[in-house]
Structures are given as C-alpha cells and as structure tokens.
N, C-alpha and C positions, 0 to 999 in steps of 0.2 A: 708103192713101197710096202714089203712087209713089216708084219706086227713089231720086229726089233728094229728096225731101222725110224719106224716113225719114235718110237720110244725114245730111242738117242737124239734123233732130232729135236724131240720135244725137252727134253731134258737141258739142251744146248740154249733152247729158245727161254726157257724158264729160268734158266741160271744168269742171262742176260737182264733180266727183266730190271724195267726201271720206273722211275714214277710218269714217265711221258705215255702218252695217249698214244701217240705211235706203236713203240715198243709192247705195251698192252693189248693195245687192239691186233697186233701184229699174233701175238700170242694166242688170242681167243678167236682169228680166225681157221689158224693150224688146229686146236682143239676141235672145233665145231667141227670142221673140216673131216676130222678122223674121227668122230663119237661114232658113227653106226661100224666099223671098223675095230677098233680098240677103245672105245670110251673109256671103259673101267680100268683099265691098264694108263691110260691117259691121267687117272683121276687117282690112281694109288701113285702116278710120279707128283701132281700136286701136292698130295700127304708128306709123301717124304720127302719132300721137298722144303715144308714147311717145317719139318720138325728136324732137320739138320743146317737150313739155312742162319747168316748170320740176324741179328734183331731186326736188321733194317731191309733184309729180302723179306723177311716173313712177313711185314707190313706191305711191301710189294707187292704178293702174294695175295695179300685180306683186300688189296683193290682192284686187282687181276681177278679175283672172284665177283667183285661188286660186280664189276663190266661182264663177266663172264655170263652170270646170273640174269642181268638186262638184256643182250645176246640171246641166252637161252629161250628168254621169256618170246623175243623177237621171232623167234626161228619156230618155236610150238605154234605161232599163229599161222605160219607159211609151211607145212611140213614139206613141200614139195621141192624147198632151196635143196634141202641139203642129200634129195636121192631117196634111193633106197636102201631098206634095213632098218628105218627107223619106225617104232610104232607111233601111230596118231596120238594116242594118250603120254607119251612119255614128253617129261619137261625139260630133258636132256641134264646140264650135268645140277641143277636147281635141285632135283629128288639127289644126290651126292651131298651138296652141301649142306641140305636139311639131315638128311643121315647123318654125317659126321660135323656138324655144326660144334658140339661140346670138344669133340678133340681139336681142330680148328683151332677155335678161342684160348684155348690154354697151350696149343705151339705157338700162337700169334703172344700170346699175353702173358708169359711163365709167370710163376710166383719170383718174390721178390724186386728188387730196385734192378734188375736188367728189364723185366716187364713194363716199366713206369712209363718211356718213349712212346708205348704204345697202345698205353692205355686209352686215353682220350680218342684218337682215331678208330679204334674198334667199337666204340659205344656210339660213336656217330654213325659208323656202316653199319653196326646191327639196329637202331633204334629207326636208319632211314629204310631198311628192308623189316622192319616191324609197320614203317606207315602205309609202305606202297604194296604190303602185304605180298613180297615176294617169296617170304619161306611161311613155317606155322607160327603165329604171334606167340603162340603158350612156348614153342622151343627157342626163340631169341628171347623172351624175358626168364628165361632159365636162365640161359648164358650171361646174358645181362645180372643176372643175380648174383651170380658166383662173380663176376667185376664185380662188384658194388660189394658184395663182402667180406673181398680177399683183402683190401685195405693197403694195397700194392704200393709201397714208400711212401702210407697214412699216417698221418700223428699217432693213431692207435697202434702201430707197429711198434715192438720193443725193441730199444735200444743195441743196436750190437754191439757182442760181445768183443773183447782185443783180438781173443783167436779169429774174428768172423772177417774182421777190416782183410786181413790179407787177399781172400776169393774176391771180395766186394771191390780193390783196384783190378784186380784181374779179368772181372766182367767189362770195367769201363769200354767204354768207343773210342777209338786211335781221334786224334783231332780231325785227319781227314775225313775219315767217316761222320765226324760230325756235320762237318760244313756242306757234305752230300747230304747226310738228312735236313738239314735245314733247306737247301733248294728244293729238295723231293718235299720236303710238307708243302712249300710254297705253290709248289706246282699241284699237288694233291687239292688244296685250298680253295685253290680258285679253279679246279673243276665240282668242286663241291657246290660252290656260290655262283657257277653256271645253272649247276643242276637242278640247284633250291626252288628255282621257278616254272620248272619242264614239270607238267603233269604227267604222271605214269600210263602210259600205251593201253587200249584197251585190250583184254587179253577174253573178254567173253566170247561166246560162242557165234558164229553169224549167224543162227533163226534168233536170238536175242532183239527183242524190238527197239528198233531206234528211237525212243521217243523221249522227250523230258518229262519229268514227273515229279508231284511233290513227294511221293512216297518211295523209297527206292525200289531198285526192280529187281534186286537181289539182298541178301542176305551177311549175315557174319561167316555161316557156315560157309562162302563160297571163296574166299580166299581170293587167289590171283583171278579169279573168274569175276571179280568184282571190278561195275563197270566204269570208265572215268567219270562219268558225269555223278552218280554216287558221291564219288569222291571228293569232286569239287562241291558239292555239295553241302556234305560234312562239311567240309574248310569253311564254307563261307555260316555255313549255319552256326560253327561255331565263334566266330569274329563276329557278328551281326547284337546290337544289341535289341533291348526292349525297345515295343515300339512309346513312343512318348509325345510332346507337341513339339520335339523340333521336328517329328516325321511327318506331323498335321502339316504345319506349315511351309515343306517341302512338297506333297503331297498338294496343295491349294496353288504353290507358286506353277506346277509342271502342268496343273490342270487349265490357269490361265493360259498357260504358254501354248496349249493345244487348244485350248478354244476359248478365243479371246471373251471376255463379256460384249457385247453388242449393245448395253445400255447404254453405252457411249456414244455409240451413233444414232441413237433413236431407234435401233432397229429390234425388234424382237428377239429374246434370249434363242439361241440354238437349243434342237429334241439333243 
C-alpha cells in the first residue's frame, strides 16, 4: 500500500478502537507493521487522534499506547521480525511516546471535570511504565506532577460559577456512553490484574551475562536495558523484612530437614 492509503487505513482501525485485547492488538499489529514505512505519519495520526477523539477514545488510545509501547519493546529485541529499514538502535514508536508524552497526558486528561473519568487510569499506566522503566522515569513523574496538581474536580477547585453550569452539562457523557465506559473499565481492569503479576521481558543486550547476583549487573542509568532479575530483585528486596529469631528458627527447622541429627541413632553427627 502506499503512504495515504496506509494512513486512511490506520485512521479507520483507530477510530474503531475499543477496550478489547483484540481490537488493540489488532491495531498495534498494523502500526508495527508499517513503522519502517510511515512510522511518523502513523504516529502524527495517533496525536490527532487523541486530541479530537471523544473522552472515552482518548483513554482507548492511553491503552492502545500501553500495549503499543510492550510490542515495541518485544520487537527492538527481534529486529529481524519486522524487515528492513528499521535501525538496530531504534525502539520504534517507545522514542514517540517519550517525545510527546506531556502532550499526550493533557489530550488524555484536559483540565477541568471532563478530565476526572480519566484521571485515575492514566496515573496507573504512567506510574506502571515508571516501574517497568519503559519510557524516562524523570519524564512520567513530570507528567504525573502536573495530574497530581491540576486538582482535576478536587475539593481545592473553586466552586463554579452560575455562568459556568451551562458548558459543564454540555461536556456530560450521553447515558449510553456511559454504560460503554463502565464495561471498557471492566474490561481494562482485569487486564490490568492479569498483568500485575507478569514480570517485564528482558530487554538487555545478549553478550549481557546470565548469571544471578547479589549486586545488580546494571545500573539506574540503563533504563529499558535493565535486566529482569534486577528487577525481581528490587521487589523482593524490598518486601523482605529484618532478619530476626523467627528467621533462626526457620533456618534450624530446614537444616534438620536436610540433615537429620544422627544422635538419634547412635550414629555419629554428619561433616
């Protein structure tokens, strides 16, 4: 296909979009598909997309990126799926969303009580691509900053005015629209609480040595380059408490369990 035809195609597939896994992945295979082609023409039709869609695409949209972004990250480790054209270094459209990440947030999250819907949903997908370090941590606690102190239909927001009620029913959501977000959270929900347990893909380098270690074998500065077992690592290090004497006594009970005492039998203690 040429460069306008994929465009309208994509434009069709994105105006569709909905909270199922299908319809999503559906999408992000067409995009992968045509980045070394028209990536950036693919990626100015998600901008404006987001920023003329109704409240409830553009949250479409912020999870059409989540999966987009995981995808991405899949594809930089295999560069050879997706052909030629593409450079070995590029992280396909991952370097886009960190780019325009602040404009993003604020088509997904406008000021005022049309933004509220969508508040909560965007602070979970940028704080969960803050831990599995898929974009810059310093550029999602930007974003995150500016949510946290717009105060988006906060008690700290002032009261509107008589003139202001008239815009304020006119933003509302048709009933129907409503009962469709409510299934789309649902459905968003519980791939969320799929995901919560999936450790993030190793995305290091393959001369990177496979080995466990108490010390990590990377760094803060390495970002997506950072390896899973790092990571599980962190986790558990941080769940883990002091050691104390239930740990003694844990410790004594596993040690009998592998080698029984023998003074029982009369027989000499095991070296």
């Amino acid at each position: 296909m040429d460069p306008f035809e994929v465009r309208m195609q994509f434009l069709s597939l994105i105006r569709k979009l909905n909270a199922s896994q299908q319809s999503i992945q559906k999408v992000v295979g067409f995009a992968l598909k045509f980045f070394s082609q028209c990536g950036e023409d693919l990626w100015d039709c998600i901008v404006e997309e987001c920023q003329k869609g109704s409240i409830n695409n553009r949250i479409n949209i912020l999870y059409f990126l989540d999966s987009l972004c995981e995808a991405s990250m899949l594809a930089k480790s295999r560069p050879t799926t997706l052909g030629q054209g593409v450079q070995p270094e590029s992280s396909f459209y991952v370097d886009y969303v960190g780019r325009d990440l602040s404009k993003i947030v604020e088509f997904v999250v406008p000021e005022g009580r049309i933004g509220l819907p969508n508040l909560m949903s965007t602070k979970q997908i940028l704080e969960d691509w803050r831990s599995k370090r898929v974009l810059d941590p310093q550029k999602v606690d930007d974003a995150l900053e500016v949510l946290n102190t717009r105060n988006v239909g906060g008690e700290n927001s002032p009261p509107p005015s008589p003139l202001a009620r008239a815009p304020v029913r006119q933003e509302a959501l048709p009933r129907d629209e409503i009962f469709k977000r409510i299934e789309a959270d649902r459905e968003r929900h519980k791939r969320l609480r799929e995901r919560r347990w999936v450790q993030p893909v190793m995305h290091a380098p393959a001369h990177a040595a496979p080995l466990a270690s108490f010390t990590p074998l990377t760094d803060d500065a390495d970002g997506a380059e950072e390896l899973t077992i790092d990571i599980e690592f962190e986790n558990e290090w941080e769940t883990t408490s002091d050691w104390n004497e239930d740990d003694d006594e844990a410790v004594a009970e596993e040690n009998d369990l592998c080698y029984p005492r023998s003074t029982n039998r009369g027989e000499a203690p095991m070296d």
